[in-house]
N, C-alpha and C positions, 0 to 999 in steps of 0.2 A: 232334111233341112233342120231338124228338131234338135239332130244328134250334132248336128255344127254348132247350133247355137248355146248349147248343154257346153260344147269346149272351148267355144270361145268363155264361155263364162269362166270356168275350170281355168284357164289359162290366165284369165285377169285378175284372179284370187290369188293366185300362185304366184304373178306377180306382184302385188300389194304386199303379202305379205314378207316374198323377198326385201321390198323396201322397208316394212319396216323394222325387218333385221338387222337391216344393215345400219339402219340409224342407231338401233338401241346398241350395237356394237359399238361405233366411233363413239358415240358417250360415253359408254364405260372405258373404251380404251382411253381417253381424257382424264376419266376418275383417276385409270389404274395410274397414271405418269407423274414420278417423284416432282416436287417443286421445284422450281427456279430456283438458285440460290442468290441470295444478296448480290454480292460481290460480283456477281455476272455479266457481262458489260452487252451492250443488247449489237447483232453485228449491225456495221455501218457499210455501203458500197466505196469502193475508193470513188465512184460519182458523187457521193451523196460529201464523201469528207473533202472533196476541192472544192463543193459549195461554200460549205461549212469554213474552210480559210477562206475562201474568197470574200465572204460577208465581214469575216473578223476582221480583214487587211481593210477594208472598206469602212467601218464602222472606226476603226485607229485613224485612218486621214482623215474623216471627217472631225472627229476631237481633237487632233495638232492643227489645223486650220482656226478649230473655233477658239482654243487656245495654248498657242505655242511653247515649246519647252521655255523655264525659266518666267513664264508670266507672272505666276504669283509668286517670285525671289522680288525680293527690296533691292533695288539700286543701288549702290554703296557711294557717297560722297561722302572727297574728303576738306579739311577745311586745313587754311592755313594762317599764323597769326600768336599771337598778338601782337600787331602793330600798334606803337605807342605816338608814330609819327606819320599823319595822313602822306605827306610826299613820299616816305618811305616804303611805304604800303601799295601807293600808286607807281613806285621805280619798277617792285617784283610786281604787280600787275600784270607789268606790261611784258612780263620774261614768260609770265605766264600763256599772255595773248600768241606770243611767238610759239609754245608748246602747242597751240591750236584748244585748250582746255576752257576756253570759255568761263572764266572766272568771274562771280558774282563779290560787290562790296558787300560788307555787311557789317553796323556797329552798334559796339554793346558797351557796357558803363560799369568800372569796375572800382572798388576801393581802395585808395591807394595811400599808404602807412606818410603820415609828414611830418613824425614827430610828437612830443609825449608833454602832458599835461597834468601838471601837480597843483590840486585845487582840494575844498570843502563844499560840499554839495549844500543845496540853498535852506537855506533855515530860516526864523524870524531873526527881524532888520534887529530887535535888540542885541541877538545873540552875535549876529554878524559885526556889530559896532565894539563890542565887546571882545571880540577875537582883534579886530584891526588894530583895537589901544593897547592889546596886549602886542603885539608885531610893532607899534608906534615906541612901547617903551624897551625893545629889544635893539629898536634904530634898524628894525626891520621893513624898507619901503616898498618890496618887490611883490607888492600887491596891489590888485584891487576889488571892489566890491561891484559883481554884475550882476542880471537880471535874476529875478525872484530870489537875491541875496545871495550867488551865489560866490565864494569868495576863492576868486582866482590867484595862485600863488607862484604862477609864469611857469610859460611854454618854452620848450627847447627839444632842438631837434636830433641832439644827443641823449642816449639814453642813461651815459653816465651821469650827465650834467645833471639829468631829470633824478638821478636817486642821490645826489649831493645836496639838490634842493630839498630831497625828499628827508634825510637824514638833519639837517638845519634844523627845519622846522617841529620836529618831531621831538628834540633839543628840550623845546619852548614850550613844550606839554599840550600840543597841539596834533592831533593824527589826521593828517590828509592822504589824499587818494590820488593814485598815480595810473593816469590811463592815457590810451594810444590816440593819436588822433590823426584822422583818415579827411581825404577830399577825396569827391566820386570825380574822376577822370575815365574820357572816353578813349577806347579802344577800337581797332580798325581787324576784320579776318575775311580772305578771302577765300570764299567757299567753288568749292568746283568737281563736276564728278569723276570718279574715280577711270585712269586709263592704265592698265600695266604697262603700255610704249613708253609714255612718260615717266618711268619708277625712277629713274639711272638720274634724268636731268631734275626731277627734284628732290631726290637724297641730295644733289649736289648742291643744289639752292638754299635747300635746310644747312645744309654745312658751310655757306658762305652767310649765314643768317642767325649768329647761336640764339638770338633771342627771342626766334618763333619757332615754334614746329607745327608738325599734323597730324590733327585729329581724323579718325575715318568716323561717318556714323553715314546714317538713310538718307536717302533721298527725300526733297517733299516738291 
């Protein structure tokens, strides 16, 4: 009985120690194994890469739902115009309306040339009384004397006329000053956004129209 228990022991060392032979082996065989290199790509299952699109295809529809191509491009309208004459504006309106383009009015205020103005800008009333008795003894009357003295030497809406007057008084040892004169008149454009079906029927409208055309710019 002594001699069993003697082998069993014998037998259990012998196994121990097997084991931990065999550990200190696979260690080292770990030590000995060149590295991984960079560039190595690590392998994937063909299971594991139809996951792998399937997430990706899924994760794309859900961003074109939250926002669709083209969301963040500006809208392109265009405008049409300047209309000088409100019924005019409201004739192509309505060419418009029939395009289906949904045309907005919209008016703006522009300056507009009426004519030129040969004057001396305002000075003290003596000096201005002083210029007029000199124009008085030329038998020059095409004058007169307005606010803060300014001494107006007549409007005309030729520009020739305006440097004949200019030229006269200049004569007389007198230099005045020739400038434009503008009234602010309103202007009519109808704005509406942009459709390429409509391109053909309003080229056509701009060419029955020489005195407007169109602008494209953003939507607002």
């Amino acid at each position: 009985m002594r001699n069993v228990v003697y082998l069993l022991v014998v037998v259990n060392l012998a196994f121990l120690g097997w084991n931990i032979f065999q550990s200190q082996s696979a260690r080292q065989a770990g030590h000995d194994l060149p590295p991984i290199p960079e560039a190595a790509r690590p392998l994937v299952t063909l299971q594991e890469r139809e996951q792998a699109a399937t997430e990706e295809v899924t994760a794309l529809e859900a961003l074109t739902v939250e926002e669709p191509p083209g969301a963040g491009v500006g809208l392109v309208c265009q405008s049409l115009g300047p209309f000088l004459a409100l019924d005019t504006m409201q004739a192509v309106e309505k060419q418009l309306d029939a395009m289906e383009l949904k045309p907005r009015q919209r008016e703006s205020a522009r300056q507009q040339p009426i004519g030129y103005w040969v004057y001396l800008p305002e000075m003290e009333r003596a000096e201005a009384k002083r210029l007029a008795q000199k124009l008085d003894d030329r038998n020059d009357k095409e004058y007169f004397i307005g606010k803060d003295n300014v001494l107006s030497l007549g409007a005309f809406k030729d520009m020739s006329r305006a440097r004949i007057r200019l030229k006269r008084v200049r004569k007389l040892g007198i230099e005045p000053r020739l400038e434009t004169r503008y009234r602010t008149a309103a202007e009519y454009w109808l704005d509406f956004r942009a459709e390429p079906a409509a391109g053909e029927r309003l080229t056509a409208l701009v060419a029955g129209n020489p005195a407007v055309w169109l602008q494209d710019g953003a939507c607002y």
